[in-house]
C-alpha atoms as one frame of an Amber mdcrd trajectory, in Angstrom:
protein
 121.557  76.949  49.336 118.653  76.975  46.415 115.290  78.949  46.668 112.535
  79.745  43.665 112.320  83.734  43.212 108.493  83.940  42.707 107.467  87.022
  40.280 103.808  88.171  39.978 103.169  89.614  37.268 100.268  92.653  36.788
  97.931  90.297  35.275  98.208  87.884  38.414 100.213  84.929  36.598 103.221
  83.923  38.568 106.393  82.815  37.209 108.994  80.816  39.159 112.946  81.189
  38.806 115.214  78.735  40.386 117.841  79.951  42.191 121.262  78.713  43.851
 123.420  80.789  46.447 126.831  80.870  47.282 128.766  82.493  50.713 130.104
  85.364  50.019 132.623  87.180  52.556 132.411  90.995  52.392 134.603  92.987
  53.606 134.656  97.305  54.553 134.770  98.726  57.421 132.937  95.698  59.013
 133.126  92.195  57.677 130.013  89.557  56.947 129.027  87.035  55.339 126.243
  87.543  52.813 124.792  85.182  50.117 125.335  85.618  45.937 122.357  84.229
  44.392 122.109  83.139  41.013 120.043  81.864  38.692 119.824  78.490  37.446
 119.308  77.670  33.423 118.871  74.938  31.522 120.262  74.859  28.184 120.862
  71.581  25.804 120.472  69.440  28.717 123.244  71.640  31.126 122.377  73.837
  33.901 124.299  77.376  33.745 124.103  79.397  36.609 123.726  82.970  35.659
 123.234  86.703  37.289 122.098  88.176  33.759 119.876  85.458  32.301 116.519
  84.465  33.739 114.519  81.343  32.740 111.414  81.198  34.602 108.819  78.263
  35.453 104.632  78.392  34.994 104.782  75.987  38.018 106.623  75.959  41.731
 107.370  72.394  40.902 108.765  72.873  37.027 111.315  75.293  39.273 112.104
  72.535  41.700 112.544  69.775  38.624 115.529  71.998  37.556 117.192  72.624
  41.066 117.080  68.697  41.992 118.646  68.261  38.478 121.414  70.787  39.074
 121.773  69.199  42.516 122.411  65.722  40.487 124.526  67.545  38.062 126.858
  68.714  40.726 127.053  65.661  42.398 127.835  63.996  39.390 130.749  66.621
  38.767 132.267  65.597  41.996 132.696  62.310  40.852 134.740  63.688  37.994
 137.165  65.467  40.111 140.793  64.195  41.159 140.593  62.881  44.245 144.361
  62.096  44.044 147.330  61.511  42.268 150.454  59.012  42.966 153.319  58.472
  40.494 154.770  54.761  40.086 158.489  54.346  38.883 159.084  52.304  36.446
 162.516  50.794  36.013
């Protein structure tokens, strides 16, 4: 799940923060399902997902530039991944 956090500031300028969110199960005397959101930040070309770090946008669509590249980014992750390993004896 992604979303832009949009901040107004006193003087009226908006900035935009691009955001991802994760499922999170909670648990207490009731359980649910709630989301983590976090935000997205580029640095040297990689996009670090962060709760303490902001990087914010003069534009809605400079925000949505950096979530379509982290959606890219974790695609292209996936295609890193092991998908599976077999063994071949040699003899």
């Amino acid at each position: 799940m992604y979303r832009i956090k949009i901040e107004e500031r006193n003087n009226g300028e908006k900035r935009y923060i691009p955001q991802v969110g994760t499922p999170r199960l909670r648990t207490g005397r009731v359980v649910w399902l709630s989301t983590n959101w976090e935000n997205i930040i580029t640095q040297y070309n990689r996009y670090i997902i962060s709760n303490g770090m902001t990087e914010s946008h003069n534009t809605e669509e400079g925000a949505l530039n950096v979530i379509e590249g982290f959606k890219e980014s974790i695609l292209e992750e996936e295609g890193y991944k092991v998908k599976s390993t077999t063994f071949k004896t040699i003899d």
